[in-house]
DRENNU-913820 format. One record per atom (N, C-alpha, C): x, y, z negated; residue in three letters; atom name. Coordinates in steps of 0.001 Angstrom, whole numbers. Layout:
N
[[X Y Z] 'Ala' 'CA']
...
REM end
This chain:
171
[[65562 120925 -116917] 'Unk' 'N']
[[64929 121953 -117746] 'Unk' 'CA']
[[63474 122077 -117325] 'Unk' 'C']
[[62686 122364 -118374] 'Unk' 'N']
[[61339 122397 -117739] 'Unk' 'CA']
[[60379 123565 -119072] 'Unk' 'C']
[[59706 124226 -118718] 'Unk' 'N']
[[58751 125191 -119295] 'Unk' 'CA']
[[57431 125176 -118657] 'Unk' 'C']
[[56395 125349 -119904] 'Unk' 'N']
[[55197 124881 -119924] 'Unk' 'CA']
[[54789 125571 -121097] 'Unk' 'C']
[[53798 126780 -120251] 'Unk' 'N']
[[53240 127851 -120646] 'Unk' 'CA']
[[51641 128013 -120708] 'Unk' 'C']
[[50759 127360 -121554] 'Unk' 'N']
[[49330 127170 -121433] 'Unk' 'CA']
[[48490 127535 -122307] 'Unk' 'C']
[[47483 128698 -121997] 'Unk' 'N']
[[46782 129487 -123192] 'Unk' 'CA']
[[45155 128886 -123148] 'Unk' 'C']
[[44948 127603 -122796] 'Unk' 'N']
[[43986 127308 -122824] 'Unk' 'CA']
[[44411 125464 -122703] 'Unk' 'C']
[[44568 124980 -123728] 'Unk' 'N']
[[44609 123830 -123985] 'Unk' 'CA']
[[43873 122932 -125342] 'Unk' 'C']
[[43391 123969 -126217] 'Unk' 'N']
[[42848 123649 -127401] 'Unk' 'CA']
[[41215 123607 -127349] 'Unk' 'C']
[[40725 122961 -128447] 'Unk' 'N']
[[39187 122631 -127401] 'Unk' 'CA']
[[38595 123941 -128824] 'Unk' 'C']
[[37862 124041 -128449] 'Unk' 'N']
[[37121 125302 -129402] 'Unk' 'CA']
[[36923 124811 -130876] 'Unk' 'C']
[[36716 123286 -130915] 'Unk' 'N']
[[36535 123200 -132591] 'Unk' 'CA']
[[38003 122950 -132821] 'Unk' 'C']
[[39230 122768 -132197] 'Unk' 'N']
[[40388 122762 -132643] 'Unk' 'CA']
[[40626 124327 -133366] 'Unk' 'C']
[[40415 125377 -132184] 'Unk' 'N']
[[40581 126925 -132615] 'Unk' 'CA']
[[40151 127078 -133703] 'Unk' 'C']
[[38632 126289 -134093] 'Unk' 'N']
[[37578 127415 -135054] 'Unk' 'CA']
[[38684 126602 -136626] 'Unk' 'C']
[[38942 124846 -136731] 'Unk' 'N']
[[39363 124419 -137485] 'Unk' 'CA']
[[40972 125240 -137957] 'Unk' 'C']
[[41851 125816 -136991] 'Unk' 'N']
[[42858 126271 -137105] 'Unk' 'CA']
[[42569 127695 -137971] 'Unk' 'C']
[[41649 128210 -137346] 'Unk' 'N']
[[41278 129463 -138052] 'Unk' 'CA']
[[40539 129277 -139340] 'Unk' 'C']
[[40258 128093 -139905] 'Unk' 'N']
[[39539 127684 -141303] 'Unk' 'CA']
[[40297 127405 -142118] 'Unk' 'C']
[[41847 126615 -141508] 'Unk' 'N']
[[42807 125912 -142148] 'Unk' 'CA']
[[43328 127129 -142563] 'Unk' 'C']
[[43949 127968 -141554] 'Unk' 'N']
[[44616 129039 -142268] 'Unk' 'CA']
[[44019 130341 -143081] 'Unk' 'C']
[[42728 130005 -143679] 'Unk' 'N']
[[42282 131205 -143990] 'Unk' 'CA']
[[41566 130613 -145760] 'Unk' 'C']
[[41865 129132 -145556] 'Unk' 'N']
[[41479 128555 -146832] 'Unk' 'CA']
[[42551 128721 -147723] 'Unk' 'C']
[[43815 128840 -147752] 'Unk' 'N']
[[44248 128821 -148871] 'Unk' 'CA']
[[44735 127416 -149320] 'Unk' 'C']
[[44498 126259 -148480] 'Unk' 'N']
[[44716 125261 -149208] 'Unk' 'CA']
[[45973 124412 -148143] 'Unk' 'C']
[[46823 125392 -147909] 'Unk' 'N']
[[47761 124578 -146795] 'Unk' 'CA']
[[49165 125001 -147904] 'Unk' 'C']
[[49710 124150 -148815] 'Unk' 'N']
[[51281 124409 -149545] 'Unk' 'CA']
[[52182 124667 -148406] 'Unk' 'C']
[[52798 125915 -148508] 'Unk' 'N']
[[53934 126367 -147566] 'Unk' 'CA']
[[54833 126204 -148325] 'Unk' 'C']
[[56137 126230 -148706] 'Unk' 'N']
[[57338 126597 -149453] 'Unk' 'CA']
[[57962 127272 -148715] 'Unk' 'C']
[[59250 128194 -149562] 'Unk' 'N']
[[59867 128926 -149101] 'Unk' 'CA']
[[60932 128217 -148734] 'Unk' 'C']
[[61825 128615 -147442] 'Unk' 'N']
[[62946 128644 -147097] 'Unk' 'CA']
[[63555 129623 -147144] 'Unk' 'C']
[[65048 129631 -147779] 'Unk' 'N']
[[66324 130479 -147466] 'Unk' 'CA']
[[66529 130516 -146020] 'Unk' 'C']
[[66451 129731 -145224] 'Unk' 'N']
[[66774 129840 -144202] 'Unk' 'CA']
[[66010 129365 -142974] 'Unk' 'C']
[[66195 130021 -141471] 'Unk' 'N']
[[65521 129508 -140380] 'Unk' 'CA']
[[66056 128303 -139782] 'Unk' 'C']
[[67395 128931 -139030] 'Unk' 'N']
[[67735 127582 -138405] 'Unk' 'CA']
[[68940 127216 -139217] 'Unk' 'C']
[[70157 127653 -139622] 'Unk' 'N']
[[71174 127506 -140073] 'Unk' 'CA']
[[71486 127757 -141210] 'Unk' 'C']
[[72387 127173 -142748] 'Unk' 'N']
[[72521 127346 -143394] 'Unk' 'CA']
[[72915 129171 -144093] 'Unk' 'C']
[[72594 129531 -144702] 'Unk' 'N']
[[72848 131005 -145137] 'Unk' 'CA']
[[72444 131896 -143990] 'Unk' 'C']
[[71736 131702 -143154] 'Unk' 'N']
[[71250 132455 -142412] 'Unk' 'CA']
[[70163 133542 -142994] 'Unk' 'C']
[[69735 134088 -143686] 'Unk' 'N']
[[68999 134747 -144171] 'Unk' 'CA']
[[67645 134820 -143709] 'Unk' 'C']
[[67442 134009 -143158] 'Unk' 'N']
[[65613 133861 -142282] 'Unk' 'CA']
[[64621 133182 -142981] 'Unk' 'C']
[[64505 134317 -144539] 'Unk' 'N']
[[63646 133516 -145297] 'Unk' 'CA']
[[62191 133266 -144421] 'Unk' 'C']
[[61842 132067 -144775] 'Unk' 'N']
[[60454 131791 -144260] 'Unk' 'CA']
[[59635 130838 -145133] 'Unk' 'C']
[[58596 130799 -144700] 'Unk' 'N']
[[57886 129850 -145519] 'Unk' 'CA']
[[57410 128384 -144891] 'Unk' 'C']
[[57184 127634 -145025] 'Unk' 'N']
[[56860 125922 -143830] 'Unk' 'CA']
[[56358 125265 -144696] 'Unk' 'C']
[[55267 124243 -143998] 'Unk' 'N']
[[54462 123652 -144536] 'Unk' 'CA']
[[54870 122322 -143459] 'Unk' 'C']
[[55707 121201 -144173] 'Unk' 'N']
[[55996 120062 -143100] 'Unk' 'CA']
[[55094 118763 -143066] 'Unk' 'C']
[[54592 118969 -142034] 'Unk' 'N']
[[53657 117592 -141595] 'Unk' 'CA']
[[54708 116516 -141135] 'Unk' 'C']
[[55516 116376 -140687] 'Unk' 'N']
[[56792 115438 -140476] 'Unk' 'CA']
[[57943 116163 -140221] 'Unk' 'C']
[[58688 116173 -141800] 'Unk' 'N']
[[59825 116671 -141599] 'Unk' 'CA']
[[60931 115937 -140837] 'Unk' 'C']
[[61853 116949 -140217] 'Unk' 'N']
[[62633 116606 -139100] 'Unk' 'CA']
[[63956 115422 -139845] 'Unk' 'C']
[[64334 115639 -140914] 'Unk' 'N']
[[65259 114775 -141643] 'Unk' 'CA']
[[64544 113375 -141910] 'Unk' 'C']
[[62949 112995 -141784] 'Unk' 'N']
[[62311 111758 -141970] 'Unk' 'CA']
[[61296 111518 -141081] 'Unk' 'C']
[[61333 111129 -140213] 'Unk' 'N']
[[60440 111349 -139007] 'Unk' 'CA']
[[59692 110490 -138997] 'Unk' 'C']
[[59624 109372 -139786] 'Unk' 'N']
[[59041 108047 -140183] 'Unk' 'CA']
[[58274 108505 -141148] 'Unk' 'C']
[[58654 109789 -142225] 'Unk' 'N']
[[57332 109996 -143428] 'Unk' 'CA']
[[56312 111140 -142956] 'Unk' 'C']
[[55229 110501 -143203] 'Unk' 'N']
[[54120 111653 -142880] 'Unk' 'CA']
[[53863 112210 -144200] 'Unk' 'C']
[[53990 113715 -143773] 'Unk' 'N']
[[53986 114558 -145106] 'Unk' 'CA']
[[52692 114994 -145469] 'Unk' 'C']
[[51461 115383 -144651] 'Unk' 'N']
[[50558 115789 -145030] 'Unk' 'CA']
[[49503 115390 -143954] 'Unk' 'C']
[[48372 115496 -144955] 'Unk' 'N']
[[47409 115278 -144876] 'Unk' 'CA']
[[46851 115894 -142793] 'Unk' 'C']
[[47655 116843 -142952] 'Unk' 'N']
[[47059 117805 -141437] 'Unk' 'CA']
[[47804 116420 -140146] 'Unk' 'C']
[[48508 115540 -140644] 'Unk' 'N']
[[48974 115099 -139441] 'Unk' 'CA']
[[47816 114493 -137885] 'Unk' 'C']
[[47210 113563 -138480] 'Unk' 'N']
[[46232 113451 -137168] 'Unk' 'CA']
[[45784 114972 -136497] 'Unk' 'C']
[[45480 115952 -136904] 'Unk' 'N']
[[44630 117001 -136608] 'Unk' 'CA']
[[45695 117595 -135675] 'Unk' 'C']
[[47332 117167 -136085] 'Unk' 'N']
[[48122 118336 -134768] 'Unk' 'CA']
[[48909 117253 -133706] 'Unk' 'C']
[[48467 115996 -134039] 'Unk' 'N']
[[48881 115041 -133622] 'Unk' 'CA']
[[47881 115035 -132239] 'Unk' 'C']
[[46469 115380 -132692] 'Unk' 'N']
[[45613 115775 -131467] 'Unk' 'CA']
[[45621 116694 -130658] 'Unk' 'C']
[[46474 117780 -131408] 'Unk' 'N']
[[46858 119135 -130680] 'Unk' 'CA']
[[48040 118447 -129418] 'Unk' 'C']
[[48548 117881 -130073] 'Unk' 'N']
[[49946 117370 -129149] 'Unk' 'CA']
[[49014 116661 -128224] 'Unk' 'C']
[[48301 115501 -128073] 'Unk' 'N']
[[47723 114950 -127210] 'Unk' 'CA']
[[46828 115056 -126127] 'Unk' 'C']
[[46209 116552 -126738] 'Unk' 'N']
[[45800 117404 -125683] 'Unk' 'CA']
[[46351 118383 -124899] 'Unk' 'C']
[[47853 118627 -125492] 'Unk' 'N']
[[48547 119585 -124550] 'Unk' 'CA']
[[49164 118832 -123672] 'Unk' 'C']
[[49423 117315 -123834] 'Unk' 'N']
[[50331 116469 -123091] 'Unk' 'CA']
[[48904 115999 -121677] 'Unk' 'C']
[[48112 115959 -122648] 'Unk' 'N']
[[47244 115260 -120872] 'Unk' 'CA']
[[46779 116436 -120018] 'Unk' 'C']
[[46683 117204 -120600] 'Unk' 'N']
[[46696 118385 -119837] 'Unk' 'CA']
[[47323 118726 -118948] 'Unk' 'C']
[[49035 118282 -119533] 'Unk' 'N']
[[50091 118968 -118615] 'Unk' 'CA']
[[50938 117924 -117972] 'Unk' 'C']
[[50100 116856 -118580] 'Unk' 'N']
[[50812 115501 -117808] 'Unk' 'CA']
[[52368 114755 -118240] 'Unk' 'C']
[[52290 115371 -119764] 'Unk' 'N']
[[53351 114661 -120002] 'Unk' 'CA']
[[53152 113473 -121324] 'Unk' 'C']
[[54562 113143 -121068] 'Unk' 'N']
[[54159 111953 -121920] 'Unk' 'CA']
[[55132 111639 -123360] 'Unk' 'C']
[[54407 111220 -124480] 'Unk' 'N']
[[55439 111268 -125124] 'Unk' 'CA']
[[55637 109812 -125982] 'Unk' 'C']
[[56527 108971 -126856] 'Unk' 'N']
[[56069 108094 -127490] 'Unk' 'CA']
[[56415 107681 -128974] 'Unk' 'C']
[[57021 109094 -129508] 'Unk' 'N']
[[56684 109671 -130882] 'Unk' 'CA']
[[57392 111308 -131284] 'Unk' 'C']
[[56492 111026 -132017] 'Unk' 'N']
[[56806 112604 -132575] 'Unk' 'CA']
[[57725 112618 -134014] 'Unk' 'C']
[[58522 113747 -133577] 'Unk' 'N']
[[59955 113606 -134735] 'Unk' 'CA']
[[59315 114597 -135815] 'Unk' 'C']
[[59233 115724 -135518] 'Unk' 'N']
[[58832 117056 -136460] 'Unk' 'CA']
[[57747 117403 -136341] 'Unk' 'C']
[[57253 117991 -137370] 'Unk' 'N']
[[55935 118719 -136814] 'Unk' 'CA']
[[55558 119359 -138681] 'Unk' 'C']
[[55994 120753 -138050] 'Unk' 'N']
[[55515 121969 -139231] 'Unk' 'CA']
[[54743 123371 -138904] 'Unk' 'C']
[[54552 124180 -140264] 'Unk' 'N']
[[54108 124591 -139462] 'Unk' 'CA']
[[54304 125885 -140261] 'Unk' 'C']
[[55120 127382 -139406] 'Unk' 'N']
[[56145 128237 -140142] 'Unk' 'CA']
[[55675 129185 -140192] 'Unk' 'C']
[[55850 130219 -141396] 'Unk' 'N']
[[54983 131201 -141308] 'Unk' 'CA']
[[56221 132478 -141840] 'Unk' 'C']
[[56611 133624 -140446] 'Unk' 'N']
[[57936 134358 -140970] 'Unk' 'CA']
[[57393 135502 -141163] 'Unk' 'C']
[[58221 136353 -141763] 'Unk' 'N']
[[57851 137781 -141922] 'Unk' 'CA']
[[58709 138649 -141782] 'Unk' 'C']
[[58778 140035 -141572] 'Unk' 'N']
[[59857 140850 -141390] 'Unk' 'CA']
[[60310 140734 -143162] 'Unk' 'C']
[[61668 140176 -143365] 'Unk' 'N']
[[62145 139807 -144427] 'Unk' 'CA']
[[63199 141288 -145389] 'Unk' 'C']
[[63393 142126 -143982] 'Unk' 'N']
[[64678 143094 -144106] 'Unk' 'CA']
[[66041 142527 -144130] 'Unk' 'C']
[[65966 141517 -143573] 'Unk' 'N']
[[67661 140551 -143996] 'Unk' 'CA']
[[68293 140757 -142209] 'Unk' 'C']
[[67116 140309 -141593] 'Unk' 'N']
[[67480 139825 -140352] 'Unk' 'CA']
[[66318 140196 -139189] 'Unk' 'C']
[[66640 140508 -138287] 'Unk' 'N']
[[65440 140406 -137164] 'Unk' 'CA']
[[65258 139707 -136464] 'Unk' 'C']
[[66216 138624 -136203] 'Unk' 'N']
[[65916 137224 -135239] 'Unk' 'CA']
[[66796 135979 -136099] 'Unk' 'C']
[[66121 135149 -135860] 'Unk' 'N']
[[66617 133702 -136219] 'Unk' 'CA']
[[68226 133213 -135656] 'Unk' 'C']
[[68905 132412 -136069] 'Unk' 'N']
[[70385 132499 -134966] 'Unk' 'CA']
[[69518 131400 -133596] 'Unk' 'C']
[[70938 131532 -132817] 'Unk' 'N']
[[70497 130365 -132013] 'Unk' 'CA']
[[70557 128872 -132368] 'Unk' 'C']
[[69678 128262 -131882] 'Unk' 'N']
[[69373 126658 -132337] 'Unk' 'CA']
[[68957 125797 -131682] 'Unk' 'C']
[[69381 124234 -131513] 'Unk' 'N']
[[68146 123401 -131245] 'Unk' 'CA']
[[67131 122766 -132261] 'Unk' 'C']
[[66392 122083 -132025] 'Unk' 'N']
[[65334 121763 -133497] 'Unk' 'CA']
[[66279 120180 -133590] 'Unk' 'C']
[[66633 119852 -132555] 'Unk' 'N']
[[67625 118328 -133024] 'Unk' 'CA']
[[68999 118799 -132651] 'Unk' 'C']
[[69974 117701 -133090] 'Unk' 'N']
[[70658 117601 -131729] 'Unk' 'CA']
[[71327 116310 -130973] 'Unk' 'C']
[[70051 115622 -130470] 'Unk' 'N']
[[69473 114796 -129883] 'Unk' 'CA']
[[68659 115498 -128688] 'Unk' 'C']
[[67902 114711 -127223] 'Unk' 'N']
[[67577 115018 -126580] 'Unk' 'CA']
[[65978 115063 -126763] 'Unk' 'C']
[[65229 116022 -127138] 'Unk' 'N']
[[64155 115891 -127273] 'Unk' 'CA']
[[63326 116670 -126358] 'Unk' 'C']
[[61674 116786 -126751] 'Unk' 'N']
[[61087 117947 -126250] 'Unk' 'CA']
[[60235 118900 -127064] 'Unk' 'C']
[[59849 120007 -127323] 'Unk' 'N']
[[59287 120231 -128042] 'Unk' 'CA']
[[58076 121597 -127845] 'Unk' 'C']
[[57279 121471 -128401] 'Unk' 'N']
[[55844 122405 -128572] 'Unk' 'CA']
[[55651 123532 -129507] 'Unk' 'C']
[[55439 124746 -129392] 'Unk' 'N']
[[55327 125660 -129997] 'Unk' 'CA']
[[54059 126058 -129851] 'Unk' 'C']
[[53288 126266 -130689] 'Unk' 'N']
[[51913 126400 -130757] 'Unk' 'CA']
[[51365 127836 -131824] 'Unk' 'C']
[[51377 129072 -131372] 'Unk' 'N']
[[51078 130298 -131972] 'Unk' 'CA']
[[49657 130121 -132429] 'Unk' 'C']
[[49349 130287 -133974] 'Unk' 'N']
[[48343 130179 -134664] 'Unk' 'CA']
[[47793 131518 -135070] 'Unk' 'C']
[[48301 132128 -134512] 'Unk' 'N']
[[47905 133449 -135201] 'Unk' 'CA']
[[47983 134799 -133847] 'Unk' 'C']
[[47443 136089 -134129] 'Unk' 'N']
[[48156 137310 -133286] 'Unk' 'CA']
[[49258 137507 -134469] 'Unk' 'C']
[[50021 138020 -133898] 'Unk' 'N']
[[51374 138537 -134144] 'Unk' 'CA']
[[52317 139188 -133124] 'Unk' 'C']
[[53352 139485 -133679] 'Unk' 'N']
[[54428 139587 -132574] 'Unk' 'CA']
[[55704 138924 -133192] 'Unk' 'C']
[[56963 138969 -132372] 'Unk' 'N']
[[58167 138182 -132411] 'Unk' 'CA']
[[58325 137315 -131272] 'Unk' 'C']
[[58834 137593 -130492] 'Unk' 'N']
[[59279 136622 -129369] 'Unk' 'CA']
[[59690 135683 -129384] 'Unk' 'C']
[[59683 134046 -128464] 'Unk' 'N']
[[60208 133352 -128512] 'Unk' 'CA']
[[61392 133235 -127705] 'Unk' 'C']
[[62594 133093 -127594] 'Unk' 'N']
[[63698 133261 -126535] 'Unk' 'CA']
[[64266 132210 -126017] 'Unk' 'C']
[[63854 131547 -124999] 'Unk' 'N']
[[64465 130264 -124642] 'Unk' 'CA']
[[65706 130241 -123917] 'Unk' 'C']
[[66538 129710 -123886] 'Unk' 'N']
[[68075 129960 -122829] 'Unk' 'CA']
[[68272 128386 -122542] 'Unk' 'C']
[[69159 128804 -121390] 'Unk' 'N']
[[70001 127819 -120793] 'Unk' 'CA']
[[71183 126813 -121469] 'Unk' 'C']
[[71504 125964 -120545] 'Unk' 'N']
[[72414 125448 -121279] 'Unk' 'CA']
[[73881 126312 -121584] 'Unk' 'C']
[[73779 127360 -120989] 'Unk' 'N']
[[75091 128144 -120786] 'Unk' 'CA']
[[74956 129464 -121803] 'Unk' 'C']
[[73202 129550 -122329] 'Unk' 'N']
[[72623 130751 -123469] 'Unk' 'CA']
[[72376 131913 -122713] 'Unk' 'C']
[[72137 131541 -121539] 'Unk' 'N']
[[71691 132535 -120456] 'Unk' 'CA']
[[70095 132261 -121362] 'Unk' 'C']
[[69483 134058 -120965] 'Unk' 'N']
[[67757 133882 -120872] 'Unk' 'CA']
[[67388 132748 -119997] 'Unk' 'C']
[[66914 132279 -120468] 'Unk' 'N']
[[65528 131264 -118881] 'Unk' 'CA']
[[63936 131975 -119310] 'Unk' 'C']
[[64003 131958 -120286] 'Unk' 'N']
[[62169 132532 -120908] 'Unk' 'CA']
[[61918 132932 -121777] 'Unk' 'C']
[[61128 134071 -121930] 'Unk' 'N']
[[60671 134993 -123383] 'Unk' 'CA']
[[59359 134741 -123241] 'Unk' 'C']
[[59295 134290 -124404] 'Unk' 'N']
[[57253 133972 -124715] 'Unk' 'CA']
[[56823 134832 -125656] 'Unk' 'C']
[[56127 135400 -125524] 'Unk' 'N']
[[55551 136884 -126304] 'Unk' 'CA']
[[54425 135991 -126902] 'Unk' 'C']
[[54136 135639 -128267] 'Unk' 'N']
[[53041 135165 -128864] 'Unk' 'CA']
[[51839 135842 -128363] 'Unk' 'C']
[[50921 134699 -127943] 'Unk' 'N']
[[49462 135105 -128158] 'Unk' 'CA']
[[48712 134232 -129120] 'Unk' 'C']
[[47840 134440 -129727] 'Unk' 'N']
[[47131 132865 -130706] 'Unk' 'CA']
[[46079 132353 -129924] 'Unk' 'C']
[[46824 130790 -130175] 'Unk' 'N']
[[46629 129728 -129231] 'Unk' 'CA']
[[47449 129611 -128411] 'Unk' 'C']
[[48486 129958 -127663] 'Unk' 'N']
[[48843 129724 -126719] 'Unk' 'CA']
[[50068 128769 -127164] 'Unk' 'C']
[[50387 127792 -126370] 'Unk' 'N']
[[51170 126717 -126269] 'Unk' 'CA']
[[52284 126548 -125309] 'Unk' 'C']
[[53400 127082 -125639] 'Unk' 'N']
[[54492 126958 -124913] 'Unk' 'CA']
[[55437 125580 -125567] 'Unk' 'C']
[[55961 124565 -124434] 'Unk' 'N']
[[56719 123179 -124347] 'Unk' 'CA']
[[58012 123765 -123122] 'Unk' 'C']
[[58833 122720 -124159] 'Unk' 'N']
[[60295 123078 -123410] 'Unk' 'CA']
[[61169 121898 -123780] 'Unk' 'C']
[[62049 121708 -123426] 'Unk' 'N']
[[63127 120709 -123734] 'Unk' 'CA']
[[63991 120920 -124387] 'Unk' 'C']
[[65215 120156 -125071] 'Unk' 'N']
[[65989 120899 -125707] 'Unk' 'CA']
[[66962 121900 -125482] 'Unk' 'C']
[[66265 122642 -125775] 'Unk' 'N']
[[67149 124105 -124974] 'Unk' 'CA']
[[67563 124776 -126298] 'Unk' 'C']
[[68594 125772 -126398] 'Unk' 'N']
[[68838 126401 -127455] 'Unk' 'CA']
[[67495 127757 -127245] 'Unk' 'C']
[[66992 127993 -128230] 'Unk' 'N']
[[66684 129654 -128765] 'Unk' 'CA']
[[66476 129947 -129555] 'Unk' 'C']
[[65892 130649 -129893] 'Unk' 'N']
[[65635 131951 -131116] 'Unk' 'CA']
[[64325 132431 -130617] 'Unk' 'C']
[[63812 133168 -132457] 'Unk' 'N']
[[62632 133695 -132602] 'Unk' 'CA']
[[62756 135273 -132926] 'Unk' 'C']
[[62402 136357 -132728] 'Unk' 'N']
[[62465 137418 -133741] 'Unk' 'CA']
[[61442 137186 -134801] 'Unk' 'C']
[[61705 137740 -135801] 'Unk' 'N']
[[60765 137708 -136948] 'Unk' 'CA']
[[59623 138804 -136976] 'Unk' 'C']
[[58819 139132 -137069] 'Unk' 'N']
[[57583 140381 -136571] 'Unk' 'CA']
[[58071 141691 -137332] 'Unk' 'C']
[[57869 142473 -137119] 'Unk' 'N']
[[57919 143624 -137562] 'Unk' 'CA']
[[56782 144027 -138328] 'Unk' 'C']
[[55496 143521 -138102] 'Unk' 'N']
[[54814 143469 -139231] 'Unk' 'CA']
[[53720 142588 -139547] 'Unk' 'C']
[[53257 142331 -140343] 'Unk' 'N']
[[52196 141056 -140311] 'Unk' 'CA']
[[53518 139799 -140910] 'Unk' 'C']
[[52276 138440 -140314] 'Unk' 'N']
[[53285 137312 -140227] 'Unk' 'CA']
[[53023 136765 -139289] 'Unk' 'C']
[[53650 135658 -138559] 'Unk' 'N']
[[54248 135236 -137479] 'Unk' 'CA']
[[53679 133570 -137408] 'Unk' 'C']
[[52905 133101 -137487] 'Unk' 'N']
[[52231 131544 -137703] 'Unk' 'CA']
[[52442 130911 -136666] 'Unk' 'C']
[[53107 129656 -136775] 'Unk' 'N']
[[53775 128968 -135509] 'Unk' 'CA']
[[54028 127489 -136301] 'Unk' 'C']
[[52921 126897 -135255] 'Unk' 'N']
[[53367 125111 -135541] 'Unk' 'CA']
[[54559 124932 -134399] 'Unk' 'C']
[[54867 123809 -134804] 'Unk' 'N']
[[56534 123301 -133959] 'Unk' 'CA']
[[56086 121799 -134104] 'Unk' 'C']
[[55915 121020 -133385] 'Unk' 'N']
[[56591 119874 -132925] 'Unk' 'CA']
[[56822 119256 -131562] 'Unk' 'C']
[[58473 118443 -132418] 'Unk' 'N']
[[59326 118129 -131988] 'Unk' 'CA']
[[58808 116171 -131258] 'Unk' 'C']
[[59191 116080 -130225] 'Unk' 'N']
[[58940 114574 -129430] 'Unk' 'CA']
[[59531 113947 -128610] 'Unk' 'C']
[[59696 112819 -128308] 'Unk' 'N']
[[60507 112275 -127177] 'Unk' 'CA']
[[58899 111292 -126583] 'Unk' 'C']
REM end
């Protein structure tokens, strides 16, 4: 198991571009019925740069740009990776259905994966053990970059605002 917690990994024109991307209007999200599990009620919205069912198709245009995000959180922290499965990028809201996501992995395969808060918000991230014990709660800050392995958790959904969070997934 391993956690990797770093609020300073993005270089300043990454920040200023993140804060341009999301404020243009020109990023297609769609809606989801669901977060992690079928009928789960965690409507959300995602915008997939490599969806997790085709990991071979690049969906959009943003891929190099978080592909660099990944490459700078990895030399940073010294890890290594030699492709990337998923990579979206989710935007939740207090829906009234639900207040947290169920529990999940993003595969279920052995991977690792990056959570990257684009925004202030709130909603916690909840990481657990292999047994669904807590191991770590990551309280969003924007920018900050929390990596973990495949561990099961859950998100709460914010109570108010929305909740902007890239995800990708790597071996």
């Amino acid at each position: 198991m391993f956690f990797i917690e770093d609020n300073n990994f993005l270089t300043e024109q990454q920040k200023n571009d993140i804060d341009l991307l999301l404020k243009s209007g020109e990023i297609p999200f769609y809606m989801s019925l669901e977060a992690a599990k079928p009928n789960d009620g965690g409507i959300n919205f995602v915008h997939h740069i490599v969806h997790r069912d085709r990991p071979e198709e690049i969906n959009s245009n943003l891929y190099p740009f978080f592909v660099s995000i990944l490459d700078n959180f990895c030399k940073k922290n010294n890890l290594k990776y030699s492709k990337l499965l998923r990579c979206a990028i989710n935007i939740t809201l207090n829906n009234g259905i639900i207040n947290k996501c169920p529990i999940h992995k993003d595969h279920t395969f052995k991977h690792n994966q990056l959570l990257i808060y684009l925004n202030e918000s709130n909603g916690d991230t909840v990481i657990l053990d292999d047994n669904n014990r807590i191991f770590k709660i990551s309280e969003p800050e924007k920018f900050k970059g929390i990596a973990f392995n495949s561990l099961p958790h859950y998100h709460y959904f914010p109570n108010k605002g929305i909740r902007v969070v890239a995800i990708i997934t790597f071996n």
